[in-house]
Residue frames as a rotation matrix with the C-alpha (Angstrom) as fourth column:
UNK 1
-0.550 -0.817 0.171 174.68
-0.518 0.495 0.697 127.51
-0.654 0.295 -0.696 34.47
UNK 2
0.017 0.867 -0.498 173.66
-0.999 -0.008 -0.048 126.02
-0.046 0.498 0.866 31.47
UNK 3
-0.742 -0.542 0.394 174.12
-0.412 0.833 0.370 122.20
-0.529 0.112 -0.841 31.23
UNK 4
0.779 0.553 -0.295 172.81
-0.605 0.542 -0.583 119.96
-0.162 0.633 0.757 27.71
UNK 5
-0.116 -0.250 0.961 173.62
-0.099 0.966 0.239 116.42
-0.988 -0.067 -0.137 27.52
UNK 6
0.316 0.150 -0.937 174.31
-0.949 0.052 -0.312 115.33
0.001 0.987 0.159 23.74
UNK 7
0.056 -0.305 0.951 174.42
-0.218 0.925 0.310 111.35
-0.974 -0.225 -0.015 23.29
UNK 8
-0.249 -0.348 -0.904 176.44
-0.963 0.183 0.195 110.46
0.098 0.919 -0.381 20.42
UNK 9
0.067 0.225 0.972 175.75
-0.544 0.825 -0.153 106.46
-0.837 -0.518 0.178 19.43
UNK 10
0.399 0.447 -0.800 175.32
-0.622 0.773 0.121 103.26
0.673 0.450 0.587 16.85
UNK 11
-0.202 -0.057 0.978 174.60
-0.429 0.902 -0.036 100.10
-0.880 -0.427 -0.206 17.95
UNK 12
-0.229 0.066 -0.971 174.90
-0.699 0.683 0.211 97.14
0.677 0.728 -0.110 15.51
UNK 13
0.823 0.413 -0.390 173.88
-0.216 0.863 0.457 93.29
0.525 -0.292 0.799 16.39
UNK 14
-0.079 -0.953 -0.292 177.72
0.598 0.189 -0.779 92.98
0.797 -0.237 0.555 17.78
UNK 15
-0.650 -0.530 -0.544 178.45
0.758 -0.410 -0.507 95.75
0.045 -0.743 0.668 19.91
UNK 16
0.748 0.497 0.441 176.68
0.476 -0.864 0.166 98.85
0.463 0.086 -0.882 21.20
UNK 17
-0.713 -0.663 -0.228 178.99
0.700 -0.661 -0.269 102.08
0.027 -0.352 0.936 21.75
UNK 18
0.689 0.393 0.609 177.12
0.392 -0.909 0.144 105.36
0.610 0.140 -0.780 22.86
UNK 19
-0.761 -0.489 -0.428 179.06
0.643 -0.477 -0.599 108.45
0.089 -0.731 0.677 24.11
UNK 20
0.459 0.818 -0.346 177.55
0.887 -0.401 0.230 110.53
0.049 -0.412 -0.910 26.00
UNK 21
-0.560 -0.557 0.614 178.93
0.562 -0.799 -0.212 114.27
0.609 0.227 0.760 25.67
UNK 22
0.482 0.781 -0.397 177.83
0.827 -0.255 0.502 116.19
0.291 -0.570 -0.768 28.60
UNK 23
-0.503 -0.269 0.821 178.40
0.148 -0.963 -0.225 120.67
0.851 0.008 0.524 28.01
UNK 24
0.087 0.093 -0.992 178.57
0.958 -0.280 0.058 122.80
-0.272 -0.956 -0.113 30.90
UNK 25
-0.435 -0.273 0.858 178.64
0.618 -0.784 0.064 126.72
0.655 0.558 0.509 30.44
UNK 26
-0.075 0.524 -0.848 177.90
0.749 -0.532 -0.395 129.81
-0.658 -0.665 -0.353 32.55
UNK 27
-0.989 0.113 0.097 177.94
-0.012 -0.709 0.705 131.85
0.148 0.696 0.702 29.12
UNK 28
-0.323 0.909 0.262 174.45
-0.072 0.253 -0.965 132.85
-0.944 -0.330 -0.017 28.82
UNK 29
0.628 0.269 -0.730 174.43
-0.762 0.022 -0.648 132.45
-0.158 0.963 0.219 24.67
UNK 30
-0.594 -0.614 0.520 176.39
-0.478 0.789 0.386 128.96
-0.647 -0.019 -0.762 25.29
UNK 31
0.558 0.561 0.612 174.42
-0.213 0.809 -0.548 127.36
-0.802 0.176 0.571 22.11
UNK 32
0.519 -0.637 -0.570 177.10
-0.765 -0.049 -0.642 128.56
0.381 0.769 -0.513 19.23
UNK 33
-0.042 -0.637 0.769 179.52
-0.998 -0.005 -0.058 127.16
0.041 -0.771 -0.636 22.20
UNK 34
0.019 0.247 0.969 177.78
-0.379 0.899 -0.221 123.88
-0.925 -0.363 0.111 22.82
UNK 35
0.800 0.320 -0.507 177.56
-0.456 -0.224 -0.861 123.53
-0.389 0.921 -0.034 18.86
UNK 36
0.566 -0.731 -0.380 181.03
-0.639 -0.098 -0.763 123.79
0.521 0.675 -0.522 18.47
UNK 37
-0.491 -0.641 0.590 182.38
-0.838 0.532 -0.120 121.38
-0.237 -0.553 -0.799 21.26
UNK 38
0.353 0.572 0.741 180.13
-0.517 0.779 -0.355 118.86
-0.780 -0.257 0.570 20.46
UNK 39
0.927 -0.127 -0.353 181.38
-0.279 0.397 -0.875 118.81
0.251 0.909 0.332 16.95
UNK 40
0.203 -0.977 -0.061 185.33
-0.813 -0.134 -0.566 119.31
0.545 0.164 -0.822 17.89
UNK 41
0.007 -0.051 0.999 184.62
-0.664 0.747 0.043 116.49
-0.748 -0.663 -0.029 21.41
UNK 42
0.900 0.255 0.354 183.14
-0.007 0.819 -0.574 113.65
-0.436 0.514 0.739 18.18
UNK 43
0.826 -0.526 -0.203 186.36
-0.059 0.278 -0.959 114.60
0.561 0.804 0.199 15.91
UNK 44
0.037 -0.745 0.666 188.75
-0.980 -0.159 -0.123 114.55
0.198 -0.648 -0.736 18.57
UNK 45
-0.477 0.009 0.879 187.93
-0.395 0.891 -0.224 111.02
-0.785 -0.454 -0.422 20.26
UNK 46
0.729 0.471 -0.496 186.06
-0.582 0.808 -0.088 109.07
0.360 0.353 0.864 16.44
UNK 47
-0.040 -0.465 -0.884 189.21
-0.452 0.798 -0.399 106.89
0.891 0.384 -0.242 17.16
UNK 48
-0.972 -0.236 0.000 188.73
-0.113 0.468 -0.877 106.21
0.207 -0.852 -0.481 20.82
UNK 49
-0.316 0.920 -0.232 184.77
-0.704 -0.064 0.708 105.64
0.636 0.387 0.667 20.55
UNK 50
0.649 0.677 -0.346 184.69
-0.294 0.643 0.707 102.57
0.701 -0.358 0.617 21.77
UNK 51
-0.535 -0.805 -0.257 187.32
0.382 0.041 -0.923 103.37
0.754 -0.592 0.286 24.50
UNK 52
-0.944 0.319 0.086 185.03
-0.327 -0.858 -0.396 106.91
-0.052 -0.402 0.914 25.95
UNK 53
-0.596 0.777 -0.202 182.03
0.802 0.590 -0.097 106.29
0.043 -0.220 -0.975 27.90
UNK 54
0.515 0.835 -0.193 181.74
0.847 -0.530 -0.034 109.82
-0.131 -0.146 -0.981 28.71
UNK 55
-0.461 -0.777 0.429 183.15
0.772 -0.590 -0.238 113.50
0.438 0.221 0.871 27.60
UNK 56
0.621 0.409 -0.669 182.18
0.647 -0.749 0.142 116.24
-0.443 -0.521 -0.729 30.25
UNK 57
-0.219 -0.705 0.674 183.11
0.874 -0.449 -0.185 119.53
0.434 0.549 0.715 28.96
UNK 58
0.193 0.138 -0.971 183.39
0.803 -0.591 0.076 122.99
-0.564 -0.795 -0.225 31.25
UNK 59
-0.214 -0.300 0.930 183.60
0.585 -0.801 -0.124 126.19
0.782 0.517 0.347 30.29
UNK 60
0.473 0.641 -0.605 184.49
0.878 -0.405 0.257 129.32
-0.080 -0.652 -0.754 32.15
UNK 61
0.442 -0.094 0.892 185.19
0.378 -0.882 -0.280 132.75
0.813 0.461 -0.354 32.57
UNK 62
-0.203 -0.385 -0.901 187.48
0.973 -0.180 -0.142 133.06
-0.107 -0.906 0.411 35.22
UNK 63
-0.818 -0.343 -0.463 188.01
0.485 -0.843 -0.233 137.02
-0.310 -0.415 0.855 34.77
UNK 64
0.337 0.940 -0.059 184.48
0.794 -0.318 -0.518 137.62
-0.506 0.127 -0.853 33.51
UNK 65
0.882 0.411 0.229 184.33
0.414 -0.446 -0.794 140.83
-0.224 0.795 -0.564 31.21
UNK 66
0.421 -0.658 -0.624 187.96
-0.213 -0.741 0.637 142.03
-0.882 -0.135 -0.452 31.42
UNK 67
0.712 -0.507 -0.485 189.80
-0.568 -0.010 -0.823 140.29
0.413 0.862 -0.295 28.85
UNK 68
-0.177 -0.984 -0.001 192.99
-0.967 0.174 -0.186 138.37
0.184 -0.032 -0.982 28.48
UNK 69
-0.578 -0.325 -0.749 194.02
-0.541 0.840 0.053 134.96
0.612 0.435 -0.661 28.97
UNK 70
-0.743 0.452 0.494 191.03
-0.653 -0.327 -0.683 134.16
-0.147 -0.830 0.538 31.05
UNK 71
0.286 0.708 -0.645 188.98
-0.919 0.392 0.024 131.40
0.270 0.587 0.764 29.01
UNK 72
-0.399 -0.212 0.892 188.70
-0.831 0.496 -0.253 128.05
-0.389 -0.842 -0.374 30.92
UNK 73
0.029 0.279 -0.960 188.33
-0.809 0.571 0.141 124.78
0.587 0.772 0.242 29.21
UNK 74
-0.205 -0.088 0.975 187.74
-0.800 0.590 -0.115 121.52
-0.565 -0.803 -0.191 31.38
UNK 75
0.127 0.346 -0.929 187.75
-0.862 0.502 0.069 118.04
0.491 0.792 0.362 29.63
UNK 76
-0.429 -0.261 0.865 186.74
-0.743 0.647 -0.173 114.91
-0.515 -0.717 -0.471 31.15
UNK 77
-0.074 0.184 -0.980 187.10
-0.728 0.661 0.179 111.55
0.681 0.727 0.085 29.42
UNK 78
0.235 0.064 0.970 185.61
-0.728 0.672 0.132 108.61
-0.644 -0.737 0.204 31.71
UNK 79
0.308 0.481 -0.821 186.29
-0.846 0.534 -0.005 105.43
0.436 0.696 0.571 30.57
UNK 80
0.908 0.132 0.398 186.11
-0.376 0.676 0.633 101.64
-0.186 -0.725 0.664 32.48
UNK 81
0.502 -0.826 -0.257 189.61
0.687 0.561 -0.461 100.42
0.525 0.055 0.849 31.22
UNK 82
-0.446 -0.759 0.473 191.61
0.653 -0.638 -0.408 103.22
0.612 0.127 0.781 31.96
UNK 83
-0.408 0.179 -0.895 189.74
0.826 -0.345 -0.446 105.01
-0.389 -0.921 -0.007 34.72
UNK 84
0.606 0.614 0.505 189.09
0.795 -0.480 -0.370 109.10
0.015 0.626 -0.780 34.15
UNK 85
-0.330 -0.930 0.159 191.64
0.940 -0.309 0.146 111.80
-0.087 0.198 0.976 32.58
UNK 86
0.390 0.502 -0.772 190.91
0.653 -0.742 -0.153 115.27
-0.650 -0.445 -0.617 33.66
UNK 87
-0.123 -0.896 0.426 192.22
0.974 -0.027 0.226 118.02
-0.191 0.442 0.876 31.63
UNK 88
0.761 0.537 -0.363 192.23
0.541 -0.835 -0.102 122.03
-0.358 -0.118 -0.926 31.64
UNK 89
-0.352 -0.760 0.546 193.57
0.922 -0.382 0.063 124.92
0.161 0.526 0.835 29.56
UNK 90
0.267 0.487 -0.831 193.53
0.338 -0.855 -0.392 128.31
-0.902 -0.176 -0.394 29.42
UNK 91
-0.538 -0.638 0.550 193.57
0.787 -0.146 0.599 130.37
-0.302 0.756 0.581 26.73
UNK 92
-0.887 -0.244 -0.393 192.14
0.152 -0.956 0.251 133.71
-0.437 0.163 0.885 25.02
UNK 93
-0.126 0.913 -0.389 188.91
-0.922 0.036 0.385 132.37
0.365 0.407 0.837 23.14
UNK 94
0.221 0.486 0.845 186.87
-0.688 0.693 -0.218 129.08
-0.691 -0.533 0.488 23.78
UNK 95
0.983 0.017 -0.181 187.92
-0.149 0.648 -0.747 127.22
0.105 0.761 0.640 20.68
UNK 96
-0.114 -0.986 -0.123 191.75
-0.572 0.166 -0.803 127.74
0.812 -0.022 -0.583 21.15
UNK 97
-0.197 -0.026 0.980 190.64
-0.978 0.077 -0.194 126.48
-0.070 -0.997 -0.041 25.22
UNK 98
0.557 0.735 0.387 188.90
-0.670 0.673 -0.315 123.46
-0.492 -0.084 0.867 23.57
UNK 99
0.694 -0.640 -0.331 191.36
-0.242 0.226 -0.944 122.34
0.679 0.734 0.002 20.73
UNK 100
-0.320 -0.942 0.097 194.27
-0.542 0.098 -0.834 122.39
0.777 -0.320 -0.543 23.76
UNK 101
-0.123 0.181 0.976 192.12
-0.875 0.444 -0.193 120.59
-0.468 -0.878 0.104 26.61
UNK 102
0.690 0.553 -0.466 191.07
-0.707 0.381 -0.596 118.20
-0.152 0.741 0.654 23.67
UNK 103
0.664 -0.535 -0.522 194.45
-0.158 0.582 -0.798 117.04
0.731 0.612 0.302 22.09
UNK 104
-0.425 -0.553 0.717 195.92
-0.867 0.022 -0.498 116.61
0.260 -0.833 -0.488 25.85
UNK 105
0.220 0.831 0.510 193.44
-0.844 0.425 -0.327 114.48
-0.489 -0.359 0.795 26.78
UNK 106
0.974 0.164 -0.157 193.32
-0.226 0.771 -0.595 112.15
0.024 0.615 0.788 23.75
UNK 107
-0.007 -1.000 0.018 197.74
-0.648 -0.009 -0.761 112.39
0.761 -0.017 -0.648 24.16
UNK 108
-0.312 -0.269 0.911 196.85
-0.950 0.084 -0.300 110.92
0.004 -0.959 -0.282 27.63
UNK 109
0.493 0.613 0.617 194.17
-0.524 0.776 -0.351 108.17
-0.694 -0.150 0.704 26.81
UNK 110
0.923 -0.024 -0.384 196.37
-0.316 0.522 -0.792 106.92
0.220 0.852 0.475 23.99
UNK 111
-0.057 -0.997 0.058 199.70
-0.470 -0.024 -0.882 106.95
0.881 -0.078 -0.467 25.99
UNK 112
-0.095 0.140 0.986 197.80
-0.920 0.367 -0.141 105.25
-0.381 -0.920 0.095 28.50
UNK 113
0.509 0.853 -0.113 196.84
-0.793 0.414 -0.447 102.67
-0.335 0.317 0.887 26.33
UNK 114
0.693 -0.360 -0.625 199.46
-0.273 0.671 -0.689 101.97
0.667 0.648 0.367 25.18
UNK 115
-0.347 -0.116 0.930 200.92
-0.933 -0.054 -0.355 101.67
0.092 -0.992 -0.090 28.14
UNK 116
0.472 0.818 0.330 198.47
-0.806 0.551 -0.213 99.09
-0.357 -0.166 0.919 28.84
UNK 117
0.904 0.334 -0.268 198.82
-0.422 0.585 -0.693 97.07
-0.075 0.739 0.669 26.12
UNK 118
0.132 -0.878 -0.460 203.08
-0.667 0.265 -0.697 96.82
0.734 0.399 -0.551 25.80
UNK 119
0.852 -0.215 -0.478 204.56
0.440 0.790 0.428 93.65
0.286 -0.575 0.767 27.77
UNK 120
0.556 -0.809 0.191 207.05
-0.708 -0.339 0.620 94.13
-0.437 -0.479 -0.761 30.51
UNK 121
0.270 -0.747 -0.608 210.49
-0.605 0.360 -0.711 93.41
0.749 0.559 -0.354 29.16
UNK 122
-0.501 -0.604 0.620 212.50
-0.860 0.266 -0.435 91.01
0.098 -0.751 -0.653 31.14
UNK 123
-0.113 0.613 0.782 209.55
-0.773 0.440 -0.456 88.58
-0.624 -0.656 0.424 32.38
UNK 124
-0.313 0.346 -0.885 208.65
-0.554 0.690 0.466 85.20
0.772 0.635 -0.024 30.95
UNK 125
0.008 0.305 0.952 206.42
-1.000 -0.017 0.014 83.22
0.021 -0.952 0.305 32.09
UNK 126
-0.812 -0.580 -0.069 206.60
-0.584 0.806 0.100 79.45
-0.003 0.121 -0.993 32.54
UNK 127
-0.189 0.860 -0.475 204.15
-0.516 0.325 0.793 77.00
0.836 0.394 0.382 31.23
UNK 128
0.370 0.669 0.645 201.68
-0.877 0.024 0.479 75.45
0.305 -0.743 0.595 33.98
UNK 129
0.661 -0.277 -0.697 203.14
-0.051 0.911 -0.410 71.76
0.749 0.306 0.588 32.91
UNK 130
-0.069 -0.993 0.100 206.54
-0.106 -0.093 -0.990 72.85
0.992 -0.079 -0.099 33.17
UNK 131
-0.224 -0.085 0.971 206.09
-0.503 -0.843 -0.190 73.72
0.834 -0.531 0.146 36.90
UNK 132
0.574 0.292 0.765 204.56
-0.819 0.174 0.547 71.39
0.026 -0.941 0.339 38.14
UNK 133
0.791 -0.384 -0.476 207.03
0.293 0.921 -0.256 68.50
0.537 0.063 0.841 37.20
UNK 134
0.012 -0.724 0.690 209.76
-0.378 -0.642 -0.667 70.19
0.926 -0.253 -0.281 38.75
């Protein structure tokens, strides 16, 4: 199995963001491979940067030389708000496997977010003051 860590980063005087991008592969010519996910993992997630702590990517070969829909894509996005979103495709080549485990993923961490972020309807809450004169 091959496994290379690739640590995307900038840090500025504000904030430091690094992702780490961490390829898996049992191909044994898994640099084209690692090449391309690293590039497709950075343009997938520039907008969630400083969401993603970490992108683990898998690759396998379930049916090994036969053929057919048999190409295994694994994508894990960690990140501390929002926990970690697992995601797997199959598909015929390793770029179609990556491209669909990819734009699931980022569908999830952004529908989580927002999530997150929207206020439950209905609720209000009552100033501290208020409350206690009562």
């Amino acid at each position: 199995m091959v496994r290379l860590v690739f640590i995307v980063g900038a840090s500025f005087t504000t904030w430091r963001n690094t992702l780490q991008i961490i390829f898996e592969s049992r191909e044994t010519d898994g640099t084209p491979l690692h090449d391309m996910s690293v590039a497709r993992v950075r343009f997938a997630l520039r907008r969630l940067t400083a969401l993603v702590i970490r992108a683990k990517v898998q690759f396998s070969d379930i049916n090994g030389p036969r053929g057919g829909v048999d190409k295994r894509c694994q994508v894990e996005l960690k990140t501390e708000m929002l926990g970690t979103v697992v995601i797997a495709s199959l598909a015929r080549d390793w770029r179609t496997a990556l491209d669909r485990s990819l734009s699931r993923a980022t569908r999830v961490l952004t529908r989580s977010l927002q999530r997150n972020q929207k206020p439950v309807r209905g609720r209000t809450t009552i100033p501290l003051s208020l409350s206690l004169n009562t």
